[in-house]
C-alpha positions as CSV (number, residue, x, y, z in Angstrom):
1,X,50.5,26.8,-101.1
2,X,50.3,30.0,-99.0
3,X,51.2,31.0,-96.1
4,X,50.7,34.2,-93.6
5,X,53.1,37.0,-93.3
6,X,54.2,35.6,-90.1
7,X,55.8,32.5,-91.1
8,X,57.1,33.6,-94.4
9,X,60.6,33.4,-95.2
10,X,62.2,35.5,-98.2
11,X,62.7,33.2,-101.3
12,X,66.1,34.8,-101.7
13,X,67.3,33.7,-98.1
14,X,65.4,30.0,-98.6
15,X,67.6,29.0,-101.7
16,X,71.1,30.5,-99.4
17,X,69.4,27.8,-97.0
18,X,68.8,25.2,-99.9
19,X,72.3,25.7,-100.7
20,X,73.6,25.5,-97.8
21,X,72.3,22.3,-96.1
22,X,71.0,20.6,-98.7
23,X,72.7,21.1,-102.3
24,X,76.3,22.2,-101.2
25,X,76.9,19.1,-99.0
26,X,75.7,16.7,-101.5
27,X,77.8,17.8,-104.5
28,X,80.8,18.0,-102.1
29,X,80.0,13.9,-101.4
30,X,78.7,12.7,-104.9
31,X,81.3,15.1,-106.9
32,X,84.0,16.1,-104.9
33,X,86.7,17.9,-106.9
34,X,83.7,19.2,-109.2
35,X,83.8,23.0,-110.2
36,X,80.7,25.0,-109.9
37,X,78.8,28.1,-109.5
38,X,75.5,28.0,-107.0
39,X,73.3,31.2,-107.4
40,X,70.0,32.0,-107.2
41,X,69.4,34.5,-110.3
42,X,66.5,34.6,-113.5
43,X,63.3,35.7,-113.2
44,X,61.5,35.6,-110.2
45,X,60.3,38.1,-107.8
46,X,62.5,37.5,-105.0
47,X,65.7,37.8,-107.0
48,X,64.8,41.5,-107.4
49,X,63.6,41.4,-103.1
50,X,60.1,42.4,-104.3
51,X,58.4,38.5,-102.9
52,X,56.1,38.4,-100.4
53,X,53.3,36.2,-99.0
54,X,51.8,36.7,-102.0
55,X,54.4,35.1,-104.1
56,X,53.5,31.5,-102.7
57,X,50.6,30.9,-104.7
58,X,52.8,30.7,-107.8
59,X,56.4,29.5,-109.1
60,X,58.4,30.4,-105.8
61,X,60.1,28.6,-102.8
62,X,63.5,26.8,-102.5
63,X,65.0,27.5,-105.3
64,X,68.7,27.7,-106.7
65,X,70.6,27.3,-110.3
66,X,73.9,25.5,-110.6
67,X,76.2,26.2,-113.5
68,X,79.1,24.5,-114.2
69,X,81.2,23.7,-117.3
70,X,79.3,22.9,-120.2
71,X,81.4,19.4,-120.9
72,X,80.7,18.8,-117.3
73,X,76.8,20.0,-117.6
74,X,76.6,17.2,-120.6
75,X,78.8,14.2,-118.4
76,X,77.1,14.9,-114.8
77,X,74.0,16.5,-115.3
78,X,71.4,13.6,-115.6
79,X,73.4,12.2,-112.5
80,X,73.3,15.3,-110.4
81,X,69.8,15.9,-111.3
82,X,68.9,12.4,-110.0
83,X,71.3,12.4,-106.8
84,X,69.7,15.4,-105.5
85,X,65.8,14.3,-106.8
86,X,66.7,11.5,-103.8
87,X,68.7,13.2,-101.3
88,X,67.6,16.7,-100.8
89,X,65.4,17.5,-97.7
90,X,62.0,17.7,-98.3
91,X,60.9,21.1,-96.7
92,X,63.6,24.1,-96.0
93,X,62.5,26.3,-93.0
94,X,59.0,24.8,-93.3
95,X,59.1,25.2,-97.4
96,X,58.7,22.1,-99.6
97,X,61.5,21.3,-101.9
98,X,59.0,19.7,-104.0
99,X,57.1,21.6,-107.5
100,X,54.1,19.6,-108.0
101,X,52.9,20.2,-111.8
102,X,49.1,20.8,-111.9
103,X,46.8,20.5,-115.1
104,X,44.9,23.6,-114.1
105,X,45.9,26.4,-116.4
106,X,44.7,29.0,-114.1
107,X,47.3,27.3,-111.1
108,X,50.4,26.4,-113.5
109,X,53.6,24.9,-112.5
110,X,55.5,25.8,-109.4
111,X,53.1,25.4,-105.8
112,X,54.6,23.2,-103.6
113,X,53.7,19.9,-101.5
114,X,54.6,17.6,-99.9
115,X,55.9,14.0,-101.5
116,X,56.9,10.8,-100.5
117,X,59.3,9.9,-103.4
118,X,61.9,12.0,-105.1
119,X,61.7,15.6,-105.0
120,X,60.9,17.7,-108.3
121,X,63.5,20.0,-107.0
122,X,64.2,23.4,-108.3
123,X,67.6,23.0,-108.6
124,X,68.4,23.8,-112.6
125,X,71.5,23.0,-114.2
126,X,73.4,25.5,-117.0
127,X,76.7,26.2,-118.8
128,X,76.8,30.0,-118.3
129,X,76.9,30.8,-121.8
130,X,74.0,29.0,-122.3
131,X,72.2,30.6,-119.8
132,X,73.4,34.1,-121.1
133,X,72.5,33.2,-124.7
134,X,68.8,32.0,-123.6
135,X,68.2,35.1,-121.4
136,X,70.0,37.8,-122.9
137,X,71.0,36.7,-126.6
138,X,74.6,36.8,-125.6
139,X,76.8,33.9,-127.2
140,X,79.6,33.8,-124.3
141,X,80.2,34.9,-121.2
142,X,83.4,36.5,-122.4
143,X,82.2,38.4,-125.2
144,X,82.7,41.9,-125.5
145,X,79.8,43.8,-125.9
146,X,79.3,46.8,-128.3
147,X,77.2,49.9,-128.2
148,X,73.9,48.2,-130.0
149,X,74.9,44.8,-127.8
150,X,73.4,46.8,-124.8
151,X,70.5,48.7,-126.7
152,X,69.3,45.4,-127.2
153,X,69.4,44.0,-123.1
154,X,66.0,44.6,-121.6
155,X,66.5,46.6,-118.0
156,X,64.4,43.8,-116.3
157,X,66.8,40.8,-117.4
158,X,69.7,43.0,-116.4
159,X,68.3,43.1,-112.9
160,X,67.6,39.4,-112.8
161,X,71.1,38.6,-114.3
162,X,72.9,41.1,-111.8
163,X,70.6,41.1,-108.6
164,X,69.8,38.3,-106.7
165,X,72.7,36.3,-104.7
166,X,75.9,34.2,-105.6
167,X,76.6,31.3,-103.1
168,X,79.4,30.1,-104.3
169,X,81.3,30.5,-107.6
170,X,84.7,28.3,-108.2
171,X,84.2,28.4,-111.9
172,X,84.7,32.6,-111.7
173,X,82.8,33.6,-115.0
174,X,79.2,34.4,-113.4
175,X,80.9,36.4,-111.2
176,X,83.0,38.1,-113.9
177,X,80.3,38.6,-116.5
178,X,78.1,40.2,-113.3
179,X,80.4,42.7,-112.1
180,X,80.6,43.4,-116.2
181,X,76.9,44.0,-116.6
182,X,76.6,45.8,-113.4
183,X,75.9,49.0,-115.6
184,X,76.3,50.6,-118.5
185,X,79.2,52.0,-119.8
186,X,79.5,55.9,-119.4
187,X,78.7,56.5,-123.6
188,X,75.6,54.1,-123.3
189,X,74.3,55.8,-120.4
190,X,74.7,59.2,-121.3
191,X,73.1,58.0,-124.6
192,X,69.9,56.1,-122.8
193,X,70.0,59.2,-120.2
194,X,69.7,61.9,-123.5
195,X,67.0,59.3,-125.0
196,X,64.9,59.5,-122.3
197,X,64.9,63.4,-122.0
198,X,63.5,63.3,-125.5
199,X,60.9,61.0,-124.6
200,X,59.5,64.0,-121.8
201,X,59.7,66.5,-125.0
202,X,57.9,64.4,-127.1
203,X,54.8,64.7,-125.2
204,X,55.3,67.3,-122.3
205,X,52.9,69.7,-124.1
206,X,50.2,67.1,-124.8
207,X,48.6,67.2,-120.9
208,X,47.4,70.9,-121.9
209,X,46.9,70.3,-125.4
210,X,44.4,67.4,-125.0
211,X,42.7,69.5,-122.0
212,X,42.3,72.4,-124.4
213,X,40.2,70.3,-126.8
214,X,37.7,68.8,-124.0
215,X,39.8,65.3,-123.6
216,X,40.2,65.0,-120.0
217,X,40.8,61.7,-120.2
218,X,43.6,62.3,-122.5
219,X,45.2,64.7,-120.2
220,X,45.6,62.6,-117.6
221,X,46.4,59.1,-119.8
222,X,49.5,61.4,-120.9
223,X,50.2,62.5,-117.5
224,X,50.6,58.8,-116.5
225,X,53.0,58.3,-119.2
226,X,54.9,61.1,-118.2
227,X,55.2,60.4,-114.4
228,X,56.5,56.4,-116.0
229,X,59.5,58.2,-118.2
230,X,60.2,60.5,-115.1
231,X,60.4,56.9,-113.0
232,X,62.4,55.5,-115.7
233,X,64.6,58.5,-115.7
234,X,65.4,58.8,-112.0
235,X,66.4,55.1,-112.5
236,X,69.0,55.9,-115.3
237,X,70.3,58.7,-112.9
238,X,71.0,56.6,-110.1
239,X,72.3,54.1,-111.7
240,X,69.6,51.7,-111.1
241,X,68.4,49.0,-113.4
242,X,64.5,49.5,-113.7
243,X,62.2,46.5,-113.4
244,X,59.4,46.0,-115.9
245,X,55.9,47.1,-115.0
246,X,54.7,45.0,-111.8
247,X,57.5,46.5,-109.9
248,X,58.4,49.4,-111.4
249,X,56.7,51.3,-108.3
250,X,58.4,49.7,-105.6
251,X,62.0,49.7,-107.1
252,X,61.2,53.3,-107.5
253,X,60.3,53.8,-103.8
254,X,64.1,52.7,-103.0
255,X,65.4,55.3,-104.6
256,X,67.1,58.6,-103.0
257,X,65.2,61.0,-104.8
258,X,61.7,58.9,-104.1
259,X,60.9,60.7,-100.9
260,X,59.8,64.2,-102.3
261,X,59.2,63.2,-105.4
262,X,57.1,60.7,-105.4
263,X,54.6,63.1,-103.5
264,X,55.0,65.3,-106.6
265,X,54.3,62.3,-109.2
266,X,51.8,61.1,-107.1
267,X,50.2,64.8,-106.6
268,X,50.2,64.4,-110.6
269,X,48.1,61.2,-110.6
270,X,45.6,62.3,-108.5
271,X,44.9,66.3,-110.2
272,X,41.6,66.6,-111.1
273,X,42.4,69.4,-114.3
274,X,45.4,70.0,-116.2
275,X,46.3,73.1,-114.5
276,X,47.1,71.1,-111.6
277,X,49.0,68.2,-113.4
278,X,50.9,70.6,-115.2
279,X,52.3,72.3,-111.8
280,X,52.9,69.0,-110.4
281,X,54.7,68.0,-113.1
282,X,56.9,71.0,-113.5
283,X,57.6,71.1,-110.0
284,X,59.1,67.0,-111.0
285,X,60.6,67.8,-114.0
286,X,62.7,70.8,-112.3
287,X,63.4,68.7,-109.5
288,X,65.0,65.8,-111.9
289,X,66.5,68.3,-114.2
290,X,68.6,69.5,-111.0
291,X,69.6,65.9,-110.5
292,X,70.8,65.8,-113.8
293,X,72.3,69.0,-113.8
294,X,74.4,67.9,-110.3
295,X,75.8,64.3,-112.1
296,X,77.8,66.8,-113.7
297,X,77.5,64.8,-117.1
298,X,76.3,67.9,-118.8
299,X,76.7,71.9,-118.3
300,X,74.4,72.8,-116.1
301,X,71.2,73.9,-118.1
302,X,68.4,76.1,-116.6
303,X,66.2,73.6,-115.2
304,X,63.3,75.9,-114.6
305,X,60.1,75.5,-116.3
306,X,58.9,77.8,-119.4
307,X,56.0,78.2,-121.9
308,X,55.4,76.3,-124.8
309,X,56.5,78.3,-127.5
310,X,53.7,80.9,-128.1
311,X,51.2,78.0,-126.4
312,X,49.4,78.5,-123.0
313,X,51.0,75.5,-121.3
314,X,54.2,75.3,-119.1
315,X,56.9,72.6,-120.3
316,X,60.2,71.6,-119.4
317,X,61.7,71.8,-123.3
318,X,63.2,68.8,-121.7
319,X,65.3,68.6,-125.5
320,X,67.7,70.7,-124.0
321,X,68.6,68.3,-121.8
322,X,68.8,65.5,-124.1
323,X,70.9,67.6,-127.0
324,X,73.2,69.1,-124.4
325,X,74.0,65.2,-123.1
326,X,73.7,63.9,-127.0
327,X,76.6,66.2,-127.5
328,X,78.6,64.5,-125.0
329,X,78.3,61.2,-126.8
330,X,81.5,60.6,-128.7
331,X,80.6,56.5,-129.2
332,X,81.0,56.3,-133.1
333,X,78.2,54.1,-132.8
334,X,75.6,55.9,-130.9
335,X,76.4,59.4,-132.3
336,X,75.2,58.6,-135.6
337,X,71.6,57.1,-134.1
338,X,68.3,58.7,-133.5
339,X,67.4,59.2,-130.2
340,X,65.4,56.1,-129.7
341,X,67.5,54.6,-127.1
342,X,67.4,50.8,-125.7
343,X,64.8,48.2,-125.9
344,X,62.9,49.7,-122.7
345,X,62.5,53.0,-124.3
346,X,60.6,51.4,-127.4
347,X,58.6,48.7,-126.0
348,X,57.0,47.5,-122.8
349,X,56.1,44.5,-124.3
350,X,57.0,41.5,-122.0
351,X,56.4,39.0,-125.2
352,X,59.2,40.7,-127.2
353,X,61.6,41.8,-124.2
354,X,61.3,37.5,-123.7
355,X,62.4,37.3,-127.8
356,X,66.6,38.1,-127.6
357,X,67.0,37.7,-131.2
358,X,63.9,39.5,-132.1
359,X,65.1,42.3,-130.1
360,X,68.5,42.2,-131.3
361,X,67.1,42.4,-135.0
362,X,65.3,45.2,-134.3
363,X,68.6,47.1,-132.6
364,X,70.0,46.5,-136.1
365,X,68.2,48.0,-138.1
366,X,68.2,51.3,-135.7
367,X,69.2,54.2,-138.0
């Protein structure tokens, strides 16, 4: 189902609707007296405020999760399921309730229409820990989390578990265990911020290095990777969890610093030689090192551009940045590692950021 840009309504505010007329007056009937938490969290773009008319042709609309106790979840779920299959509206604002599961694998589940008989509602049932433990490989909501427990937490699951609305919560532990991964704790960010600087000197000198050989193409491809770790960085400074890929643009545009530089990354983009992506780029890199320098995290260090050793090509030496705030890491955990940094700064790969134990492995055996 799709719909114009004039009548559509952000999935975030439907499911507050959902909640409101439809889901929270029927628990309060069938199960009064029963604690729960109504949210509307998990993957999906509207959790992160990215949805648009777009978003109707696929896996959006009403929507809302329920979590309650898991004894309760295991005596009243079936039930609950059932009650509000047969007594939730059909359409909210306009919006079917209704998921109607199609055999085509190019239009998979999630479009909405219209039915006659009960409503295959959106409305999922968890215990909170085993909604953290599928999503983010945590056992309990309670747990305390080490150093290598939030290496292993992809950015974009942060966001989904953080962003996204509450409704109601009587139960207090998603609201607790939100508020707890609201961001990472100062060593772990100082460690992710000094991993990512080390990711700009890793390849800084590579967009005149490939140009110098003939490889155009190669300039630039490095460029774009560049202008990503900047994006990524500018995230980390402002405290932002960054979303994968598909939106990692837009939740960059709602940044502070986006305004100017943005023009800069995207002057980057667009330069047709190196000479021009390399003075793009150092005009960006001194810009974020100054952001840096003013979190007051580190020293100031000289954020000014310089050449590449005895090299024709103008680089940050952006490892200056990442020892000075690798020096400020006193974590007995993260002091000894590499500067390789979380999940996000090793892999883009949705198929393993959706593997919690695979990733988790993989933190382990970080040397």
């Amino acid at each position: 189902m799709t719909i114009s840009g004039a009548g559509f309504v952000p999935g975030l505010e439907l499911s507050g609707i959902l909640y409101a007329e439809g889901v929270q007056p029927i628990l309060r009937d069938a199960f009064p007296g029963l604690p729960y938490a109504a949210a509307r969290i998990g993957s999906g773009s509207e959790v992160l405020g990215f949805d648009s008319p777009r978003s109707a042709d696929h896996d959006w609309g009403p929507r809302l999760e329920i979590f309650l106790k898991a004894g309760d979840k295991a005596a009243h779920g079936p039930e609950i399921r059932r009650i509000l299959a047969e007594r939730l509206p059909k359409q909210v604002r306009g919006w079917p309730t209704h998921f109607q599961e199609s055999d085509d694998p190019l239009d998979p589940v999630g479009h909405m229409r219209a039915t006659d008989g009960p409503v295959n509602h959106r409305v999922d049932l968890h215990d909170i820990d085993g909604w953290l433990d599928d999503r983010l490989g945590l056992r309990s909501a309670a747990a305390e989390l080490g150093a290598r427990d939030w290496l292993a937490l992809p950015q974009q699951r942060l966001a989904e578990t953080t962003g996204g609305a509450v409704f109601h919560d009587e139960l207090g532990s998603l609201t607790d265990v939100r508020r707890r991964l609201a961001w990472y704790p100062d060593q772990v960010w100082r460690y992710l911020l000094a991993c990512q600087w080390q990711r700009i000197a890793q390849e800084e000198a590579f967009v005149g290095r490939c140009a110098e050989v003939g490889d155009d193409i190669g300039s630039t491809v490095v460029t774009a990777r560049l202008v990503r770790i900047l994006m990524h960085l500018c995230h980390l400074l402002e405290r932002r969890y960054a979303p994968y890929g598909k939106w990692l643009g837009s939740s960059f545009n709602r940044l502070a610093t986006a305004g100017p530089l943005g023009t800069v990354l995207r002057g980057a983009l667009a330069a047709a030689d190196h000479h021009a992506r390399e003075a793009h780029l150092c005009a960006a890199y001194e810009a974020v090192a100054s952001l840096q320098n003013a979190t007051g995290l580190i020293a100031p260090v000289d954020p000014a551009c310089r050449p590449y050793h005895a090299r024709p090509f103008l680089v940050l030496h952006a490892e200056r940045f990442a020892q000075a705030l690798a020096h400020t890491v006193t974590d007995p955990e993260l002091r000894t590692l590499a500067l390789v940094g979380s999940v996000d700064q090793w892999s883009d790969s949705t198929d393993l950021l959706d593997q919690p134990s695979a990733i988790r492995a993989a933190v382990l055996a970080l040397r």
